[in-house]
N, C-alpha and C positions, 0 to 999 in steps of 0.2 A: 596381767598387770606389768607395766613397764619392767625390766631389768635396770634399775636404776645404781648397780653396786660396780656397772663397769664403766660407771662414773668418774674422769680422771681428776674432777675437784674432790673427790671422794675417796679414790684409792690408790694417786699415784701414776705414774706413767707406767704403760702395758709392757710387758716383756715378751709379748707372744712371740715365741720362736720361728722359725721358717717349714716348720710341720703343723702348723696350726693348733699347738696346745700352749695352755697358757700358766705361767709360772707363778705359783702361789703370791701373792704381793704382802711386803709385810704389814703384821697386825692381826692379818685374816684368821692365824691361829689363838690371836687373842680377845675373838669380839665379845667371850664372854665378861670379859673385864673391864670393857668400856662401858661408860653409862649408858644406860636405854632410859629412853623416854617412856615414863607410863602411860596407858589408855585414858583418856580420858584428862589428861593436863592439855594448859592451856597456853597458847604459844601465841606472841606478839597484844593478847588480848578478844582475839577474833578468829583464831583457829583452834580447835579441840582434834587433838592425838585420837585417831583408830583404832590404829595397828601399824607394824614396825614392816616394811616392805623387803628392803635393805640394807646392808652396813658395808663401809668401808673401811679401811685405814684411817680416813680422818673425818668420817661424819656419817650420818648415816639418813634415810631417803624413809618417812613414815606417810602413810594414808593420813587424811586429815578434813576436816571439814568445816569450811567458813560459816559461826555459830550466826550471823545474821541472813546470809540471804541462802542459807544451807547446800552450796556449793562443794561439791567433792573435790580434793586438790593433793598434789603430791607434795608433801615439807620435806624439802632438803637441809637437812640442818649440820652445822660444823661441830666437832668437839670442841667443848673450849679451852683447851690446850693449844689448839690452833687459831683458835677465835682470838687471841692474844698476841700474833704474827700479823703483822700490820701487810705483810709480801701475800701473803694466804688470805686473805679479809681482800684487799685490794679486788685476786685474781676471781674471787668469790664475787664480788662485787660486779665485776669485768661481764661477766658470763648473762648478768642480767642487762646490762646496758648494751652487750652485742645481740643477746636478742631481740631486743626493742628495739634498735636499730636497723636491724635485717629486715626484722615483719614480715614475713613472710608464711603463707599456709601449709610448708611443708618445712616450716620449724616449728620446734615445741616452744610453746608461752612462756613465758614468765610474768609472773602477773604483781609480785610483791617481794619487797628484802625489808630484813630490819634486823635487830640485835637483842636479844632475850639473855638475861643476866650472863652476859658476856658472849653467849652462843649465837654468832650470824647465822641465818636462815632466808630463803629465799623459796617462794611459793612459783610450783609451776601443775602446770594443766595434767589432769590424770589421766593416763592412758591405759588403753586395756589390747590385745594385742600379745608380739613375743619380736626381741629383736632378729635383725636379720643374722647374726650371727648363728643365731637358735635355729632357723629354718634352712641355713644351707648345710648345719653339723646335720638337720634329722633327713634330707631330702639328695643331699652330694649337686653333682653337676645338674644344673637345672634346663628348660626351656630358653632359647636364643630369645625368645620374645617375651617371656616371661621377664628375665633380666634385663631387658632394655626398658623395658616397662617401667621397673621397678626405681631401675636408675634415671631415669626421666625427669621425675619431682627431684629426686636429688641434685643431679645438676643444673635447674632454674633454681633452686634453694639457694646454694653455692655460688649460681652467679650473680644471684640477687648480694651476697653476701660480698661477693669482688667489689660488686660496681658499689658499695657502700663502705670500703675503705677496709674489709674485713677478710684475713684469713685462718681460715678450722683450723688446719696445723693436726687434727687426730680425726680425720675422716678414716673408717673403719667399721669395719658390720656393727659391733658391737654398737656405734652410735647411731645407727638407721633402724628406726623400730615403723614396723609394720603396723599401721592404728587398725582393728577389725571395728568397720561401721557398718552403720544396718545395711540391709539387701548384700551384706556381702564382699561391700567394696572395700578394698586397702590402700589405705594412705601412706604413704613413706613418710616418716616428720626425722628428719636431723636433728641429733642432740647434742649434748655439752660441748656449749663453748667457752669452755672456762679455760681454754689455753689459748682464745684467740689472738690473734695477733692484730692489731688496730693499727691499720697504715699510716691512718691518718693525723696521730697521737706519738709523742716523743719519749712517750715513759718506757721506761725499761722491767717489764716484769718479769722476762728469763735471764738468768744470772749470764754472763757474758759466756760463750762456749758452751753453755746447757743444751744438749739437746732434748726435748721433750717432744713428745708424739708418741704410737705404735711402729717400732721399728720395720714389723713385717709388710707394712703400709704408706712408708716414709718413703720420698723419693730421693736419690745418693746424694743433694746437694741437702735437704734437710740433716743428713748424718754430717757430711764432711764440715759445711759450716750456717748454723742454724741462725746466722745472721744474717743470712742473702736469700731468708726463705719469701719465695713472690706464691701467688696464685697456679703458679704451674705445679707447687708443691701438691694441692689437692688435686689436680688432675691427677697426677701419677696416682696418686690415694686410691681414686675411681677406677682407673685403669687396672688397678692391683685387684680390686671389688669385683670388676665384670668378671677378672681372668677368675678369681677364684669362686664365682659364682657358677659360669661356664662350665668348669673341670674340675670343684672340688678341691682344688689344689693351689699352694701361693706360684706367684710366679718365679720366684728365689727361693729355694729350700737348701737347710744345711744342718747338721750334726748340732751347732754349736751358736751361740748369739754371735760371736765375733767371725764367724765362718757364715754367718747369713751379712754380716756390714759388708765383710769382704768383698763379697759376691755383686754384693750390687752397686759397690764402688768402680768395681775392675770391671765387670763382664756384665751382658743384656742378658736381659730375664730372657727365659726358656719360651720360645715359638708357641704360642697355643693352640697349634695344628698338630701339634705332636701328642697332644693330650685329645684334642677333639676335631679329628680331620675331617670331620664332619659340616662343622663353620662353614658360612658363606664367606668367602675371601673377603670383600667387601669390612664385613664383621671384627673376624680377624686383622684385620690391617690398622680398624677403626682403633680397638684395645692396645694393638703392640706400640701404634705411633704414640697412644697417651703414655707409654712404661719406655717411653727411650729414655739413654743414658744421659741423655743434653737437653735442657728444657728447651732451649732455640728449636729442637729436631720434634717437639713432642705438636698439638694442636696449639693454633694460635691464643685458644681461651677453652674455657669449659663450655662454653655454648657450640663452639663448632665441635668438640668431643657429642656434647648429646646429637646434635645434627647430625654428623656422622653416622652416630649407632641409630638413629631413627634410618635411615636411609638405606643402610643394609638391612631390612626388613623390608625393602621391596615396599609398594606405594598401598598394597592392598590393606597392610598393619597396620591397628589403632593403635596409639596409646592413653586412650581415656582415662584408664585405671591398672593397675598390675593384675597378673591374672591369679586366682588365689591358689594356695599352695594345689598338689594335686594330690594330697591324701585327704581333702576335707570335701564334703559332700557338697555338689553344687546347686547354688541358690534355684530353689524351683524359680518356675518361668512364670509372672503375674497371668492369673486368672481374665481373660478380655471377655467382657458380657457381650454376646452379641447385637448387632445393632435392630430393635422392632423395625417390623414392616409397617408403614405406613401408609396406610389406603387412601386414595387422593380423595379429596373435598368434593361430593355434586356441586356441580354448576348451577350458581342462586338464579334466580326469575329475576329478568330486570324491573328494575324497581319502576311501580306505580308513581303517575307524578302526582305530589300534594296539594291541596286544593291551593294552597299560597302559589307555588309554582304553574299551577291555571290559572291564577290573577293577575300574573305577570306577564303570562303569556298574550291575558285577551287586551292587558293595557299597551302590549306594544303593538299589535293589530290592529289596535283601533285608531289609531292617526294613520292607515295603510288604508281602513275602510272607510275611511271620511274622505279622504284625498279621493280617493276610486266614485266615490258616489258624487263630490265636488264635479269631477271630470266629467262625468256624466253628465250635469244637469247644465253645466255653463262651459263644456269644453266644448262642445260640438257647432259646425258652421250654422248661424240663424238660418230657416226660411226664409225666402223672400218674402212682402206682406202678403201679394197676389195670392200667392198658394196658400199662406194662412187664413187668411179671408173663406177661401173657395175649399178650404178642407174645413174651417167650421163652422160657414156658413149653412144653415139647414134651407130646405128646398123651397124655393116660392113658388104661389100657385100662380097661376095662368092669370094676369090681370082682364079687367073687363075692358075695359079703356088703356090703348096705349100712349104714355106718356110721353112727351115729346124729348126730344135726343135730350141729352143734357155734354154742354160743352165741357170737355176736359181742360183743362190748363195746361198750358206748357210746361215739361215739367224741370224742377228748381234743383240746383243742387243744394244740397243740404248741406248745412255747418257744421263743424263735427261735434261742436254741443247737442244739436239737434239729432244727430247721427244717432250718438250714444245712446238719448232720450228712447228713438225707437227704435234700436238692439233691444233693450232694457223689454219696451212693449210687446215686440215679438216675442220675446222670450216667455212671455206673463201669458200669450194668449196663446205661444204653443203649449202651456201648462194647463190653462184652465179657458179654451176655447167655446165651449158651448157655454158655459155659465156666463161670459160676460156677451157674447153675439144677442142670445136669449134675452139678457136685460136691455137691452138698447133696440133689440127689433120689439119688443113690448111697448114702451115710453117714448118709440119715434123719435130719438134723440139720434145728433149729426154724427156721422162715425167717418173719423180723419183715416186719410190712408198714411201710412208712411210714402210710398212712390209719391203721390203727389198732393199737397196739403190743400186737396176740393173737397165739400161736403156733399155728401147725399144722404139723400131720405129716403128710407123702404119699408114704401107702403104695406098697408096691412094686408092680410090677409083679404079679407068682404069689401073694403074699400076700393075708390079710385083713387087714381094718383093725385096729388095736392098740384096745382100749376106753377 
């Protein structure tokens, strides 16, 4: 669960020295004396007390759980001794409107504020996890890629946080807590920003000269004058964060509080090649230029800081996620089912055509076979009559008496009325030749030629010719 007690709305500005140990804060030996909230009260009407997480100096941090949509949540709640300090309520206040502001996924939520008979309180998202402070006390000098990793989200947090008129002012381990999510992964979320500084906004909520922050993490113009603090203030923060991520070690170390201001007033933090001459140059150069003595000399913002450190990691380095600590056991690798073999489909029989599709078929054929049998019967050049005549004329026999010549006529040209008339006849008598000769050689009826419109008569069979 979060460490929510090194909370600076909660206990004060950090005194950690330049050896990395932290000086009791007052109160701490008095938390038995302060009120606690019992299990089970009810806060603002809509949250129910757990259990007590943390306690500060001046408030203290309880599990709790929204009684309608049963929501797990962290209560950060004020003594009401302070709850009565109108400067304390304000900076309390402050810390929820700079988060909401930010919005950001690698800040912690805040989701609600209000006032319980006298006591401000302010609901934020519960975390489970241990700060960073906590994993570089148990682990020392860490992975080069680990910690670029890690500070990655932090510095888009930050500069989400610039470009919205906002500066942290107490960037330091203790406020970067590592979220453990499923499969493994770690999220960095940035916490209290209850000493922000809002650019944008003219109030005054550090007393004029106050310095506030973590000294061992403040950069010399945050000490010297805590008026001129810009955004380059949290650089140097991060800068302080890598070096002592890297090497275990602050980048200023001294005996005494005022022998560590000294130090990083007058003189540049120690090379961290001397600690870890191992660094890719690159690396090294990226952290020392963030911890120079002149903000002008340091990165032009915090985005070119994380640039930078992504860079000296060479092009092969992810940074999707932080790589998790290296004393906790790593995520097994998901289970991949193999993919079935799939035996390919036989080749179907092409499809039978249906009787509807023979219907269609014989109805467009059949104006192909009418035309074709058309052509046939009326396309082709008539016979002349002569050869019609003499192909179905059937044979005569030998008369007894021969008849005398019969004159032919000259022959007429025909009209083409008349033309047409006997096309039409040849055609009738190339079709059905013996049936009509038959009838006319029976009944000795006149039979016209087409060639030339003379009649003749052919006599019968047993007969002579008629004169």
């Amino acid at each position: 669960m979060a460490d929510y007690v090194n909370d600076a709305t909660l206990d004060g500005p950090d005194t950690r020295d330049g050896v990395g140990t932290a000086t009791p804060a007052s109160g701490r030996s008095e938390l038995s004396s302060l009120p606690e909230i019992a299990a089970g009260a009810n806060i603002g009407g809509r949250y129910e007390v757990i259990r007590r997480l943390g306690e500060g100096g001046m408030g203290a941090v309880y599990e709790a759980e929204h009684t309608a949509i049963q929501r797990r949540v962290a209560l950060k709640v004020l003594h009401a001794e302070f709850g009565r300090n109108p400067s304390v309520v304000e900076r309390f206040l402050q810390e929820a409107r700079a988060v909401n502001a930010v919005r950001h996924r690698n800040v912690v939520e805040v989701m609600d504020f209000g006032v319980d008979n006298g006591r401000p309180w302010l609901v934020m998202e519960l975390l489970s996890g241990e700060s960073l402070a906590a994993r570089i006390e148990r682990q020392g000098a860490g992975d080069p890629a680990w910690a670029v990793r890690t500070l990655d989200p932090v510095c888009r947090a930050l500069h989400q946080a610039h470009q919205r008129g906002f500066i942290h002012r107490d960037v330091k381990p203790d406020n970067v807590f590592l979220v453990s999510e499923e499969g493994g992964e770690e999220v960095p979320k940035l916490l209290d920003f209850g000493i922000a500084k809002n650019l944008l906004e003219d109030r005054k909520l550090t007393a004029t000269g106050a310095m506030v922050g973590t000294p061992a993490y403040m950069a010399p113009e945050q000490i010297t004058d805590p008026r001129s603090v810009t955004a380059a203030c949290d650089q140097y923060a991060v800068g302080a964060m890598a070096y002592e991520m890297l090497t275990g070690r602050l980048p200023h170390e001294a005996e005494t509080f005022h022998g560590l201001v000294l130090g990083k007033v007058q003189g540049a933090s120690t090379p961290i090649l001397d600690h870890r001459p191992d660094l890719a140059p690159a690396l090294a150069a990226a952290v020392m230029r963030a911890l120079a003595l002149k903000p002008a000399d340091r990165h032009p913002d915090i985005e070119s800081l994380r640039l930078a450190l992504l860079e000296s990691l060479g092009p092969r380095e992810s940074v999707e996620a932080p790589t998790p600590p290296q004393d906790s056991a790593p995520a097994p690798a998901p289970y991949v089912l193999p993919a079935p073999e799939i035996e390919p489909a036989p080749e179907a029989p092409p499809p039978s055509p249906s009787p509807r599709s023979m219907l269609w078929i014989a109805a467009l054929l059949a104006p192909v076979a009418i035309a074709a049998l058309l052509f046939a019967l009326f396309g082709r050049t008539p016979p002349s009559p002569s050869a019609a005549v003499a192909h179905a004329a059937p044979p005569i026999p030998t008369p007894i008496a021969v008849a005398p010549p019969v004159e032919v006529a000259p022959t007429v040209a025909v009209a083409p009325f008349q033309r047409s008339r006997s096309l039409r006849r040849s055609r009738l008598r190339t079709l059905f030749p013996r049936r009509a000769l038959t009838a006319r050689a029976l009944i000795g009826a006149p039979l016209t030629t087409a060639a030339s419109r003379s009649t003749a008569t052919i006599p019968f069979a047993s007969g002579a010719a008629s004169p």
